[in-house]
Backbone of each chain as ProteinMPNN parsed JSONL, in Angstrom:
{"seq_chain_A": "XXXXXXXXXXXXXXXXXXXXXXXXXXXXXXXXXXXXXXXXXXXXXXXXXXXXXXXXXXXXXXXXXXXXXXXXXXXXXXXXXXXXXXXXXXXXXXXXXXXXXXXXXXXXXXXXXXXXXXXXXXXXXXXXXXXXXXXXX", "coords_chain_A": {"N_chain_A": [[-37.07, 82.104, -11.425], [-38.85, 82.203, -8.247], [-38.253, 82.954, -4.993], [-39.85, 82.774, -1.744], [-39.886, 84.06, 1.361], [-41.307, 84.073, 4.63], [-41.254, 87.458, 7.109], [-41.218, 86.148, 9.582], [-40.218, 83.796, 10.019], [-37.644, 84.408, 8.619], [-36.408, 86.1, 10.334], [-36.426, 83.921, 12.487], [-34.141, 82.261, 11.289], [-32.119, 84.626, 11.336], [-31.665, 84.875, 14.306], [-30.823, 82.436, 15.467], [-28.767, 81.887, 14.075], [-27.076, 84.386, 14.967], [-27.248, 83.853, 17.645], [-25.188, 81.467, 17.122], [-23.016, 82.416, 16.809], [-19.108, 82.503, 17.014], [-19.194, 80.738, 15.294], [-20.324, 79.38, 12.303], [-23.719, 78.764, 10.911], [-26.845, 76.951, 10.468], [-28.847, 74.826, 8.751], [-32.527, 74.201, 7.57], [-34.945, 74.776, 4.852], [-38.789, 74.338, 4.221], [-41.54, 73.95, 2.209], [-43.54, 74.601, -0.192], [-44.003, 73.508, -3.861], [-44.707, 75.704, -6.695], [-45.1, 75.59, -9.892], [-42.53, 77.009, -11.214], [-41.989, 78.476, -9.079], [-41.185, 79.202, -5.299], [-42.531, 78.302, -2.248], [-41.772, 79.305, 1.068], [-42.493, 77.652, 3.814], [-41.973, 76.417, 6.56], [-38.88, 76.771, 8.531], [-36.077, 75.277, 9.951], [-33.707, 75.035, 12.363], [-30.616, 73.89, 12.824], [-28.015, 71.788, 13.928], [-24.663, 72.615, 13.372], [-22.587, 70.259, 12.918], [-19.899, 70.357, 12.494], [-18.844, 72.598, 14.519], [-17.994, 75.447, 13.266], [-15.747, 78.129, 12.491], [-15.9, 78.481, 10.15], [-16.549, 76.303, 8.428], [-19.257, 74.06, 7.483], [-21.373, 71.358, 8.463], [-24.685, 69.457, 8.592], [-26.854, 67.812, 11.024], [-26.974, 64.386, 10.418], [-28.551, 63.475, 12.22], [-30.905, 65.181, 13.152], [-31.488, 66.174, 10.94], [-32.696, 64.032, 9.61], [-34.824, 63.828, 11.17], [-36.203, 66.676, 10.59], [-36.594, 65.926, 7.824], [-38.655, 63.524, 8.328], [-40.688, 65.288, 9.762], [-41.516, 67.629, 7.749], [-42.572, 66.179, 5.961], [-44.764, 64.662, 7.498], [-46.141, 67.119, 7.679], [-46.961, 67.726, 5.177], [-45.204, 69.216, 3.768], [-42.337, 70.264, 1.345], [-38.86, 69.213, 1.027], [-37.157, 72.419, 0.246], [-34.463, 73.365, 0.18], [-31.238, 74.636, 1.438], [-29.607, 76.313, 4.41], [-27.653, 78.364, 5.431], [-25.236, 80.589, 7.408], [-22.826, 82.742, 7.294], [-20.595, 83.901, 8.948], [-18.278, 86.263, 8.794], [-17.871, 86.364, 5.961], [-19.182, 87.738, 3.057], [-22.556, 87.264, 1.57], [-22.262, 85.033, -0.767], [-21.69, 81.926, -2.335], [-18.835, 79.869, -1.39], [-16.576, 78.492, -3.155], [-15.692, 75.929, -2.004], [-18.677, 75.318, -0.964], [-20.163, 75.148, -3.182], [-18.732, 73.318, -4.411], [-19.775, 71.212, -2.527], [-22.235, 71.26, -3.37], [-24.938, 69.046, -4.113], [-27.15, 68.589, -4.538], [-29.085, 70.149, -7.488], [-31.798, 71.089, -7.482], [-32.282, 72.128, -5.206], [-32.702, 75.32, -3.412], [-30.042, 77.279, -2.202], [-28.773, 78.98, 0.554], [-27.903, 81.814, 2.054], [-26.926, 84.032, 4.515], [-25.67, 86.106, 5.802], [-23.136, 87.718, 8.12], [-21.316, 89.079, 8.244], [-21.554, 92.341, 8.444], [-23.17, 92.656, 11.667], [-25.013, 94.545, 11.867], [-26.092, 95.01, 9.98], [-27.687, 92.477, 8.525], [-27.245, 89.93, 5.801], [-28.949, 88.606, 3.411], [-29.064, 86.173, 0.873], [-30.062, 83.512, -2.314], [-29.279, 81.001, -3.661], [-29.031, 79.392, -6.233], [-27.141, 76.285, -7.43], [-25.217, 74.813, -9.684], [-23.087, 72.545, -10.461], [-20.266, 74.295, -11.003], [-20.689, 76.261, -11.068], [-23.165, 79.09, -9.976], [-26.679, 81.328, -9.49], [-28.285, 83.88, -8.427], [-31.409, 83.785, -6.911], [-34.475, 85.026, -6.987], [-35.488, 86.195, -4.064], [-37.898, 86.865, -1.884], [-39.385, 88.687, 1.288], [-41.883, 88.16, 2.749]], "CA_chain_A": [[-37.533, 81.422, -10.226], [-38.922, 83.36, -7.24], [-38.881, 81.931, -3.273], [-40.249, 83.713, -1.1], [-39.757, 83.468, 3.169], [-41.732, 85.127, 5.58], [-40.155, 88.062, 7.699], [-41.031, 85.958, 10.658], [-39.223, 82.89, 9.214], [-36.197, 85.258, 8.195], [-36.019, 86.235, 11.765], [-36.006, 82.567, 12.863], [-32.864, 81.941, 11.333], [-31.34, 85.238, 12.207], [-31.748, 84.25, 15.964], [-30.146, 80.985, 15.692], [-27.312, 82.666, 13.015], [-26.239, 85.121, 15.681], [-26.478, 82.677, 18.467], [-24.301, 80.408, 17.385], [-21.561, 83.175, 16.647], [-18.258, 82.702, 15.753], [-19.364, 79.429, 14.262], [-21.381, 79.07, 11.404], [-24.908, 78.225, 11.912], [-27.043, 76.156, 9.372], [-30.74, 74.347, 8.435], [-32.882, 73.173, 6.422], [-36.039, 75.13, 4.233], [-38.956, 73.321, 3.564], [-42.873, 74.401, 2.042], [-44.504, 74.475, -1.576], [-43.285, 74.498, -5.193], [-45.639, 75.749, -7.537], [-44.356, 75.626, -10.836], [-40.491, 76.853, -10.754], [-41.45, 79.112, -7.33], [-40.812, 77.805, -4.324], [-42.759, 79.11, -1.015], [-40.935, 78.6, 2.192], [-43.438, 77.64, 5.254], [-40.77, 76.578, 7.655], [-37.454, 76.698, 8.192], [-35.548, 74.29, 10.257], [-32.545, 75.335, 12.581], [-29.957, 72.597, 12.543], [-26.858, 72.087, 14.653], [-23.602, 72.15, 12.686], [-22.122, 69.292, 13.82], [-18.448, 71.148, 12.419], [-18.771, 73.573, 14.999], [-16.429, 75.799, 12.88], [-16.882, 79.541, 11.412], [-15.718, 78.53, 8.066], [-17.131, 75.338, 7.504], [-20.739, 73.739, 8.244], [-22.341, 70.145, 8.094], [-25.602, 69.616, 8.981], [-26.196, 66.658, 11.845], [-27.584, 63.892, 10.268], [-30.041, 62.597, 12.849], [-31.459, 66.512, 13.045], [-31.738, 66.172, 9.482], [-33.918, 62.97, 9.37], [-36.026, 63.983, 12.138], [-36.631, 67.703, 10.239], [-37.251, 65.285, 6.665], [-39.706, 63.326, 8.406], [-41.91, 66.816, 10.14], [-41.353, 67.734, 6.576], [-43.562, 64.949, 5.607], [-45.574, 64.709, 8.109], [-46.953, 68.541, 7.315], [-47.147, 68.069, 3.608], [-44.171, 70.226, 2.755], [-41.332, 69.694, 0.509], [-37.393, 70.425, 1.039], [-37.186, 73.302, -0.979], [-33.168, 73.946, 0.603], [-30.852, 74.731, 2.981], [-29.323, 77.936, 4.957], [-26.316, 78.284, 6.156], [-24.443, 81.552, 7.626], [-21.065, 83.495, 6.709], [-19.999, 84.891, 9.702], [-17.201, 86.865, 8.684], [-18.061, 86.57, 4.564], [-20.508, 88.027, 1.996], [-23.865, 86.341, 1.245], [-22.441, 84.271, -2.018], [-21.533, 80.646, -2.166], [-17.849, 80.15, -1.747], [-15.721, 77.12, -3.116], [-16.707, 74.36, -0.809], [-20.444, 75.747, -0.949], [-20.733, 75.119, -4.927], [-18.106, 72.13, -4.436], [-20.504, 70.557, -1.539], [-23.983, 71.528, -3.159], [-24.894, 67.861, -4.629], [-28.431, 69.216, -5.231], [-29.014, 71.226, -8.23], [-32.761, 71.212, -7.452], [-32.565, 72.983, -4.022], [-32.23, 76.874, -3.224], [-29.266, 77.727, -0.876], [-29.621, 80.517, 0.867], [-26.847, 82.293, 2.292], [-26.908, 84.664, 5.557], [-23.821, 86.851, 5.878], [-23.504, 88.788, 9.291], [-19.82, 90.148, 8.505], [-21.254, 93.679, 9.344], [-24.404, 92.544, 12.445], [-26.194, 95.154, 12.217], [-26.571, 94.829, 8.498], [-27.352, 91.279, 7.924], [-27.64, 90.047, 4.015], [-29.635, 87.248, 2.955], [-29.432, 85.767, -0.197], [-30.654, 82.613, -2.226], [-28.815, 80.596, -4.818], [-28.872, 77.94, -7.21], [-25.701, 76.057, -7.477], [-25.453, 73.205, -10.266], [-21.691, 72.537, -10.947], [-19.006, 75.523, -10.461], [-21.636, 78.154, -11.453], [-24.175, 79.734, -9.447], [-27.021, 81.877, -10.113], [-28.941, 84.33, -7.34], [-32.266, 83.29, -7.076], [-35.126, 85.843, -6.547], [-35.569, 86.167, -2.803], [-38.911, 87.658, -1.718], [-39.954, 88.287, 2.343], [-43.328, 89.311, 3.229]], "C_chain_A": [[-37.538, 82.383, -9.047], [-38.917, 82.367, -6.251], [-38.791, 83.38, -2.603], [-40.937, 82.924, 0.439], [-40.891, 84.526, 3.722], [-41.003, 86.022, 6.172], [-40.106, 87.159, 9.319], [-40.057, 84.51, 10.75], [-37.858, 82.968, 9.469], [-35.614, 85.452, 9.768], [-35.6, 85.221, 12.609], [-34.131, 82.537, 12.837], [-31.778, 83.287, 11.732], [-30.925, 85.404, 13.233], [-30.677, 83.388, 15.931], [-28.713, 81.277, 15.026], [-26.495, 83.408, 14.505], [-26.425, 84.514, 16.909], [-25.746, 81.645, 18.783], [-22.929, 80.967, 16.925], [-20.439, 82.99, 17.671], [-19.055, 81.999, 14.792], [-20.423, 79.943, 13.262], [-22.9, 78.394, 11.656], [-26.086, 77.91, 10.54], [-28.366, 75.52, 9.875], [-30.948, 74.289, 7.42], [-34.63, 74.754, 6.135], [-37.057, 74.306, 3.429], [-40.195, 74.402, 3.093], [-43.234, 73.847, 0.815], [-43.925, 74.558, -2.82], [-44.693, 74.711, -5.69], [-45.224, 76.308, -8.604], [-42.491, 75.621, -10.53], [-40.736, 77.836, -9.409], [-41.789, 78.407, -6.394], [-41.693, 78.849, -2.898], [-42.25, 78.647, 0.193], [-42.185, 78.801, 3.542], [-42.943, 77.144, 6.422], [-39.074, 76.095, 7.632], [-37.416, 75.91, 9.554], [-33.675, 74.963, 11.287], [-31.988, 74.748, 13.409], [-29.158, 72.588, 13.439], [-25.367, 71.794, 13.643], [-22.425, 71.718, 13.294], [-20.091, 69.474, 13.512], [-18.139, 71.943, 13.841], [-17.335, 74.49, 14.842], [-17.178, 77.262, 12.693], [-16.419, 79.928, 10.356], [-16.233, 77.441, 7.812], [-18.801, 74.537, 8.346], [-20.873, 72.298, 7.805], [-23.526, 69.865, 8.942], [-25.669, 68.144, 10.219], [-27.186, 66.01, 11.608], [-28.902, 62.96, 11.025], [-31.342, 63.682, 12.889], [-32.152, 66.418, 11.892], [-32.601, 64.96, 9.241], [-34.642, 63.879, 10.093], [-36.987, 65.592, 11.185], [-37.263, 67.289, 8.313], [-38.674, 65.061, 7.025], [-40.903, 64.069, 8.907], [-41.859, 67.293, 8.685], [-42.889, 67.214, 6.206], [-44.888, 64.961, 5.976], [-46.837, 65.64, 8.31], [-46.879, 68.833, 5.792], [-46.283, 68.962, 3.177], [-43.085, 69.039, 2.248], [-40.156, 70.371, 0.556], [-37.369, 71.096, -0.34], [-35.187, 73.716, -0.897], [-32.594, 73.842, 1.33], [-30.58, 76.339, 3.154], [-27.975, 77.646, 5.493], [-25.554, 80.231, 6.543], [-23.161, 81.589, 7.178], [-21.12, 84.246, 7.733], [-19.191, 86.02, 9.548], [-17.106, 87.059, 7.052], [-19.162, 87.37, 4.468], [-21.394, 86.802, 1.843], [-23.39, 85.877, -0.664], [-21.722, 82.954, -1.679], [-19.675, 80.679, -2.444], [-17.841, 78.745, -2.827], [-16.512, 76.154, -2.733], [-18.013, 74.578, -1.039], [-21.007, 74.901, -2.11], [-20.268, 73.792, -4.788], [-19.109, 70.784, -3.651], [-22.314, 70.657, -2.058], [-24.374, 70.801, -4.444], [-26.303, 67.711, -5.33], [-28.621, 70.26, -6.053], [-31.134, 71.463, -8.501], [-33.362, 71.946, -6.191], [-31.843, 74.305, -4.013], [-31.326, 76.581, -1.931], [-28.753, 78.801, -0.684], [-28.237, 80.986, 1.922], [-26.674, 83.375, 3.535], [-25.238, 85.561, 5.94], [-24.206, 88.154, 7.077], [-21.83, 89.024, 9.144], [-20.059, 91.497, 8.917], [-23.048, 92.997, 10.32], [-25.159, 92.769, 12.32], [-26.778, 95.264, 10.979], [-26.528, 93.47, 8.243], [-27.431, 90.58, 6.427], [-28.157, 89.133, 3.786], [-29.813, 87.124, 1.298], [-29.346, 84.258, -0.536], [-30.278, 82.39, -3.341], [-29.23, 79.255, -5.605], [-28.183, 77.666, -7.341], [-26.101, 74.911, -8.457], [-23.894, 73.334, -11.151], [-21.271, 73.447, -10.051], [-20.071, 76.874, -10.528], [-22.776, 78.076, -10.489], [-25.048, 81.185, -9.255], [-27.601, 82.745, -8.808], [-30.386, 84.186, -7.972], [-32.996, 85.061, -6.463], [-35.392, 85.817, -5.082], [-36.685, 87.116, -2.469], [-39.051, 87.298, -0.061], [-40.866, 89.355, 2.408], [-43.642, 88.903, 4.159]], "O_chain_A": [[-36.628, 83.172, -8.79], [-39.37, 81.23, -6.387], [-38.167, 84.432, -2.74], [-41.746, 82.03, 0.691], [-41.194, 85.601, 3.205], [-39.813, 85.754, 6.009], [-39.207, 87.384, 10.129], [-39.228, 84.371, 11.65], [-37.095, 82.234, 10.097], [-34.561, 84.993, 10.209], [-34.651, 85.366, 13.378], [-33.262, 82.678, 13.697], [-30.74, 83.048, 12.348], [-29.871, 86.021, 13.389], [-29.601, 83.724, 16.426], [-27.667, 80.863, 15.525], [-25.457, 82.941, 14.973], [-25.37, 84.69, 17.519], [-25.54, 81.045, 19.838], [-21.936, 80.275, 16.7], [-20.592, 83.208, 18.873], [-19.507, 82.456, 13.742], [-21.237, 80.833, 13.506], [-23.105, 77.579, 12.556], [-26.094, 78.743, 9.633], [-28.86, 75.615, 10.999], [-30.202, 74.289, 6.441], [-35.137, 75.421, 7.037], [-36.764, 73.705, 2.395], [-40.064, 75.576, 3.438], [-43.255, 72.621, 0.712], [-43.301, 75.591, -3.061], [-45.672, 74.097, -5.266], [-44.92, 77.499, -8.534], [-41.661, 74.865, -10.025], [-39.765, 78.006, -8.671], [-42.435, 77.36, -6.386], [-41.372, 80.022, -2.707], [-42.31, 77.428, 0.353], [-42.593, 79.853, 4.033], [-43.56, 77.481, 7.433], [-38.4, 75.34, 6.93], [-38.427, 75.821, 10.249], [-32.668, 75.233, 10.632], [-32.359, 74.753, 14.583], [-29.385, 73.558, 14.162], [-25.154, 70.643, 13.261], [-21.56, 72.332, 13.92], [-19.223, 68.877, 14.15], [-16.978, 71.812, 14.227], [-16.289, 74.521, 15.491], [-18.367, 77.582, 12.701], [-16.388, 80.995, 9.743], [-16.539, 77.426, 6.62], [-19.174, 74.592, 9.518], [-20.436, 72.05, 6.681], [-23.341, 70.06, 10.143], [-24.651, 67.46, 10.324], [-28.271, 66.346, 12.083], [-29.76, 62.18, 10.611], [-32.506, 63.316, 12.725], [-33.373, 66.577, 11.857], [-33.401, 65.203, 8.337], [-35.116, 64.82, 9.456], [-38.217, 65.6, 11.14], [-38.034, 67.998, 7.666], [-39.642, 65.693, 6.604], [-42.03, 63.671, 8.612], [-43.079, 67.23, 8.536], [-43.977, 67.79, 6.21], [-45.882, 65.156, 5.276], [-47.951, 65.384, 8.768], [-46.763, 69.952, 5.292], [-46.568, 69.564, 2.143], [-42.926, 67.836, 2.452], [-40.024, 71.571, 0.315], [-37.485, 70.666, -1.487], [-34.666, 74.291, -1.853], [-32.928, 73.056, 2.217], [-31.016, 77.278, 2.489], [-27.512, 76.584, 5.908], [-25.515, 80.976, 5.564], [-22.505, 80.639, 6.751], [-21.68, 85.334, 7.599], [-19.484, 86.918, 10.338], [-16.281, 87.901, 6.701], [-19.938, 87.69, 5.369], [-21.047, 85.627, 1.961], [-24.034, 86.3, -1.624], [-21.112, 82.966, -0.61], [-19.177, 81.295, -3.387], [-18.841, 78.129, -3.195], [-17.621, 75.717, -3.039], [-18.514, 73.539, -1.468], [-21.996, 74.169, -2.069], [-21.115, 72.918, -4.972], [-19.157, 69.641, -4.104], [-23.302, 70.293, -1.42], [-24.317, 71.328, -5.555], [-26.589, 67.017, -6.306], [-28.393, 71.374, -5.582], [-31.626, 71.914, -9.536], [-34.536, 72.297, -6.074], [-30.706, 74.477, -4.451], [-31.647, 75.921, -0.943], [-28.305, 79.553, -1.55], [-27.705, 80.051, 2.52], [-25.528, 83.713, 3.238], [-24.074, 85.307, 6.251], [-25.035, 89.064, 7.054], [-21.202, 89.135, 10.197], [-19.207, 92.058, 9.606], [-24.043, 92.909, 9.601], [-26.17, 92.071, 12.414], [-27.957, 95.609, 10.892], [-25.482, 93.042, 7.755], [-28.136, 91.41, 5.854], [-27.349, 88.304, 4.205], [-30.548, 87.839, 0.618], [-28.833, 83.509, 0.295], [-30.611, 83.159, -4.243], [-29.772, 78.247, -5.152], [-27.523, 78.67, -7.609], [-27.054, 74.165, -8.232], [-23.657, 74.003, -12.157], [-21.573, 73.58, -8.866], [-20.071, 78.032, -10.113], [-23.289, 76.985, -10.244], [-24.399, 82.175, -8.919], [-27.278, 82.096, -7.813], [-30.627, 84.377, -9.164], [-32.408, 85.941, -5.833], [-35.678, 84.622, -4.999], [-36.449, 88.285, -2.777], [-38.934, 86.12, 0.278], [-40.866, 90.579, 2.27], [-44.581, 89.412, 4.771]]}, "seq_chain_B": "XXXXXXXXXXXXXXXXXXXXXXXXXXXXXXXXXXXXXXXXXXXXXXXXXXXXXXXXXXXXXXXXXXXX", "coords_chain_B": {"N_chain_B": [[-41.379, 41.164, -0.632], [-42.495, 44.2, 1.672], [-41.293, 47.43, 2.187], [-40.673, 50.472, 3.137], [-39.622, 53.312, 1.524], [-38.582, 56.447, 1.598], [-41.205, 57.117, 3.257], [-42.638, 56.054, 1.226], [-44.683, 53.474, 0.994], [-43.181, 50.103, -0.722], [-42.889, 46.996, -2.829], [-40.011, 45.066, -3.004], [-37.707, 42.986, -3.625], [-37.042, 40.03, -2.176], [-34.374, 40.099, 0.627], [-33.531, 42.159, -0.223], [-30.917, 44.164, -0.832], [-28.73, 47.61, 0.792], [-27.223, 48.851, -0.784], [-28.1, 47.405, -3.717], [-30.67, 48.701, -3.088], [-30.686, 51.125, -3.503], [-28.96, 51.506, -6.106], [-31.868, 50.324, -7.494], [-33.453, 53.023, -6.613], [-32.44, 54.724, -8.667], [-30.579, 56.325, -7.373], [-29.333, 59.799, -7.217], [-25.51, 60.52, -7.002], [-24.841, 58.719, -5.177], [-22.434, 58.681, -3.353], [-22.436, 60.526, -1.729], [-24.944, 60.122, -0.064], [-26.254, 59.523, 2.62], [-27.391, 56.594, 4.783], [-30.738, 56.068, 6.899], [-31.969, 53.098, 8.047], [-34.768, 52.3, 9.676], [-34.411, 53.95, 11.285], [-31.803, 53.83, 12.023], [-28.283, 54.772, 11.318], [-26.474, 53.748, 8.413], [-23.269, 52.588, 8.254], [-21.374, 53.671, 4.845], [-19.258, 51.227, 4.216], [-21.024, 48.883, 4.796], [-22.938, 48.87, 3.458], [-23.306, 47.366, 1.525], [-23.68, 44.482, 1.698], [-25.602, 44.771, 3.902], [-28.522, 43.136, 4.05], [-31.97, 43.696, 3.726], [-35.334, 43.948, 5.405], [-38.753, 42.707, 5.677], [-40.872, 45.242, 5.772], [-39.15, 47.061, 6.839], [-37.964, 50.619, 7.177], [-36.611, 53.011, 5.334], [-34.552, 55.319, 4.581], [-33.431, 57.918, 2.576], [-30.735, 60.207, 3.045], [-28.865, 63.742, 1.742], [-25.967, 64.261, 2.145], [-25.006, 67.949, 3.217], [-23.546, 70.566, 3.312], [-20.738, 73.224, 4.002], [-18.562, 75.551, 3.231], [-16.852, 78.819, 4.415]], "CA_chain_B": [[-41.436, 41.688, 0.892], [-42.545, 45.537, 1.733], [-40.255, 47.623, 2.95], [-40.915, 52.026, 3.223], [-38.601, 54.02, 1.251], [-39.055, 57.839, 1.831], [-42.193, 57.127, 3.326], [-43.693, 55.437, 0.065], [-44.311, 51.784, 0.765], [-43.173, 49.965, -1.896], [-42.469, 45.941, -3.002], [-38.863, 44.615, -3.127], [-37.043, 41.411, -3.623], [-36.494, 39.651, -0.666], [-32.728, 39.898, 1.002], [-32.596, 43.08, -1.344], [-29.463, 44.906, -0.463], [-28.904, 49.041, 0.616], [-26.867, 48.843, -2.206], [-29.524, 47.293, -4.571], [-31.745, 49.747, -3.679], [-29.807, 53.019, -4.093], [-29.4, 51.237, -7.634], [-33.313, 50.663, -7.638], [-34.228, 53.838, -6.761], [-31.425, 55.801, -9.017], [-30.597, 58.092, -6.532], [-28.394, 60.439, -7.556], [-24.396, 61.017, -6.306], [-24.491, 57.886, -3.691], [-21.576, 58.109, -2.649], [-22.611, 61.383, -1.009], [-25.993, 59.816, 0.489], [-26.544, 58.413, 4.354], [-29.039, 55.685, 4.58], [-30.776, 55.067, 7.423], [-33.011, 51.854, 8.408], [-35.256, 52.454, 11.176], [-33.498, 55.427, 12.473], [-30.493, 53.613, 12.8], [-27.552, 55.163, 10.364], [-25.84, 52.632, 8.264], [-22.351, 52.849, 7.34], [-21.251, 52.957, 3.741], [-18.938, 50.031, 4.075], [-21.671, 47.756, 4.617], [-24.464, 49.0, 2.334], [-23.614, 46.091, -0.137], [-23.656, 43.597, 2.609], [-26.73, 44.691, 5.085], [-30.018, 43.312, 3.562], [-32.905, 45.017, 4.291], [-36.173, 43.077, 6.017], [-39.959, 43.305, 5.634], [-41.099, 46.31, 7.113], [-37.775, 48.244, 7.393], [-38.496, 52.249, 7.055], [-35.327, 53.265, 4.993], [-34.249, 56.993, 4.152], [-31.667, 58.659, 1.947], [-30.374, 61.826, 3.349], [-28.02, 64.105, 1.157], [-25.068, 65.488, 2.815], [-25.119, 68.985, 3.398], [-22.085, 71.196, 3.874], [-19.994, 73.978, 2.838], [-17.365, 76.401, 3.986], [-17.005, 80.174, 3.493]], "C_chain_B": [[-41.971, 43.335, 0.933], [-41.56, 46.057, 2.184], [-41.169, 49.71, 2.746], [-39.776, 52.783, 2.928], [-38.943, 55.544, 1.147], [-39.636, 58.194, 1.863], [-43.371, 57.072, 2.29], [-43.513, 53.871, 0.22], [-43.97, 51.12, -0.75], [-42.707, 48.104, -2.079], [-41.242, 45.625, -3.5], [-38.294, 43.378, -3.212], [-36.969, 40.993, -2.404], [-34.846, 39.6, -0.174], [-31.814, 41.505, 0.159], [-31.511, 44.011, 0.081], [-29.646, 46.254, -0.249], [-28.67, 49.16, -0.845], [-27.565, 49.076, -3.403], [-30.558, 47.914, -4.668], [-31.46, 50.989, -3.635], [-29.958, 52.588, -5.378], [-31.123, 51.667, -8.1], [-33.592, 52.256, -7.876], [-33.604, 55.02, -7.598], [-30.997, 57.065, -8.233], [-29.01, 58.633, -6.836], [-26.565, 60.793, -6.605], [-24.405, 59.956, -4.981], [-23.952, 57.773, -2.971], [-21.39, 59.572, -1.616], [-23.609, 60.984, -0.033], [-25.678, 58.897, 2.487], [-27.748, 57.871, 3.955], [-29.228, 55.764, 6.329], [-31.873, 54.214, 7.256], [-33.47, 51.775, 10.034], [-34.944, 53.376, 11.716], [-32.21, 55.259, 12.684], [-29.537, 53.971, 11.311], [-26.594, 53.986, 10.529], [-24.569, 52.731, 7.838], [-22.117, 52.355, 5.971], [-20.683, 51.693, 3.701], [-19.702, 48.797, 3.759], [-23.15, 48.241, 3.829], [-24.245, 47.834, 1.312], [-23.768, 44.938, 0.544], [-25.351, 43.517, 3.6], [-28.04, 44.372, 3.804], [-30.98, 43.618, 4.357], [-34.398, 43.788, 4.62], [-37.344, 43.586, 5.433], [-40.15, 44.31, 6.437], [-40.739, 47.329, 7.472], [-38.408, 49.783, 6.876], [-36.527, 52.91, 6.607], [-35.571, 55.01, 4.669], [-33.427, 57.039, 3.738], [-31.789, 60.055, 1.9], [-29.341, 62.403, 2.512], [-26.988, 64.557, 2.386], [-24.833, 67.142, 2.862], [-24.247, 69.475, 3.829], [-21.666, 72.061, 3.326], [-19.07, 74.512, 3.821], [-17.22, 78.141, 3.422], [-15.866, 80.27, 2.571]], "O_chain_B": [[-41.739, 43.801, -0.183], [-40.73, 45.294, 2.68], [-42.244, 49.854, 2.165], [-38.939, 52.997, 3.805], [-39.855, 55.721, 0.34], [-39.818, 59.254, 1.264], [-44.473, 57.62, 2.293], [-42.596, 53.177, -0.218], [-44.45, 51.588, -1.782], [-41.951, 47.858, -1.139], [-41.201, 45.901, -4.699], [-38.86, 42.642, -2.404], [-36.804, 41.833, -1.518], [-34.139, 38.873, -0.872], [-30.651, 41.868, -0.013], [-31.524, 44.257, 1.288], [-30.622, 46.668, -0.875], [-29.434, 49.425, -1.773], [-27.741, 50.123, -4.026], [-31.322, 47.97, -5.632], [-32.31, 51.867, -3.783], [-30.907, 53.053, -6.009], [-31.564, 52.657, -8.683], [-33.88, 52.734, -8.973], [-34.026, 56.162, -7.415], [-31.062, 58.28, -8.42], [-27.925, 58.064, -6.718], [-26.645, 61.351, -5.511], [-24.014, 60.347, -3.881], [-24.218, 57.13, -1.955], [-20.418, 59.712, -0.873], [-23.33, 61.437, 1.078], [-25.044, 58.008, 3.055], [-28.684, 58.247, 3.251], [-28.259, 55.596, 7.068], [-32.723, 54.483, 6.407], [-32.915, 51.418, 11.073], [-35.333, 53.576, 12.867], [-31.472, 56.049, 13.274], [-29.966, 53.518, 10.249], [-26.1, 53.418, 11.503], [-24.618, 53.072, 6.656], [-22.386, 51.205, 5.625], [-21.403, 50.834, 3.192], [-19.416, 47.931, 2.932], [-24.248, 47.688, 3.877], [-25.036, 47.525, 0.421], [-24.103, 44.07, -0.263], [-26.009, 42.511, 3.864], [-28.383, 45.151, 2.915], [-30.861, 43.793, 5.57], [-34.373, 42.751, 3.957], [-37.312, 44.628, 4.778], [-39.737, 44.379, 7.594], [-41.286, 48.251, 8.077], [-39.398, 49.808, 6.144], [-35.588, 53.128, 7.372], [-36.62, 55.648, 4.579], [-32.445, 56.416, 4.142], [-32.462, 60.83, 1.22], [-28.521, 61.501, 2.335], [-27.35, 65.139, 3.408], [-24.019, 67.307, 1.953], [-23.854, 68.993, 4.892], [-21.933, 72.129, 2.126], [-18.839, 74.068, 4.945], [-17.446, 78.544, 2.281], [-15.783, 81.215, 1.787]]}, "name": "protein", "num_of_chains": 2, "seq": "XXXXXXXXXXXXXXXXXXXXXXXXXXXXXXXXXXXXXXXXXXXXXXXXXXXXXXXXXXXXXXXXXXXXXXXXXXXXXXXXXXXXXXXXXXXXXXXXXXXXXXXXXXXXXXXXXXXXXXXXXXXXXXXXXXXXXXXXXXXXXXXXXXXXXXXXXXXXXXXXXXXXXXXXXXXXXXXXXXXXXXXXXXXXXXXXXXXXXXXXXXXXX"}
């Protein structure tokens, strides 16, 4: 399975990631499947209504309102996003424990070093999780 | 009665229940799900209690969360 973001996309959420530093900073990915790949045509950046910088929840009225534009523009949630401030780009514990969808990519953002940020894009279904192909053009 | 469940109209019993239609629509892990009706978020407590009207515009949102 390939997904594949734009770089202007990618940049989106890197904005909103390092503006909401310490905390964690979180959204939603929506666009196209076609077959098992997934194309991402916009991303979504959420407020995490934790305001923590270890743990995230998304804020469910945000989260309707970004379903129904969803909708409304013919895409389909393909995911979410979430940052690691201070971690690596892989799903901890809670991540795998909390990720109730085994049909959505979650995508991972890790600014522990800034100026190197890491993006990656998982599959979680149970305790195991797989890295998904991640393509930006 | 009609009612709009994730923006697919669709025909329902009358008086049907949240409840009854999380059943209906098998949605997976419920007891993770938010409903709302109309926009307005329903607590679980009363999902087996609130019936649902002609008309209503329901949603089921997953919860979303994690921690590093």
């Amino acid at each position: 399975m390939m997904i594949t973001m734009s770089k202007s996309d990618y940049e989106i959420i890197l904005k909103h990631a390092r503006e909401n530093l310490p905390e964690e900073a979180c959204g939603l990915v929506a666009g196209k499947k076609e077959g098992k790949d997934k194309f991402i045509e916009k991303v979504y950046c959420l407020t995490n209504i934790d305001h923590s910088n270890e743990h995230f929840s998304l804020d469910p009225k945000e989260q309707l309102a970004a379903v129904k534009d969803m909708r409304a523009n013919g895409l389909v949630p393909l995911g979410n996003w979430h940052s690691h401030p201070e971690s690596p780009s892989r799903p901890s514990e809670e991540d795998k424990r909390l990720a109730y969808d085994s049909t959505a990519s979650y995508m991972i953002l890790s600014l522990m070093d800034n100026e190197n940020p890491v993006l990656n894009s998982f599959h979680i279904e149970g305790t195991e999780s797989e890295k998904e192909e991640l393509v930006l053009v | 009665m009609f009612i709009t469940v994730a923006g697919e109209k669709k025909e329902v019993k009358d008086g049907l229940t949240v409840t009854e239609l999380i059943a209906q629509e098998d949605v997976e892990t419920p007891q993770y799900v938010t409903v709302s009706v109309n926009d307005d978020f329903i607590d679980q407590k009363d999902f087996e209690n609130y019936a649902l009207k002609e008309g209503d515009s329901v949603e089921f949102l997953y919860f979303m969360g994690g921690g590093r």
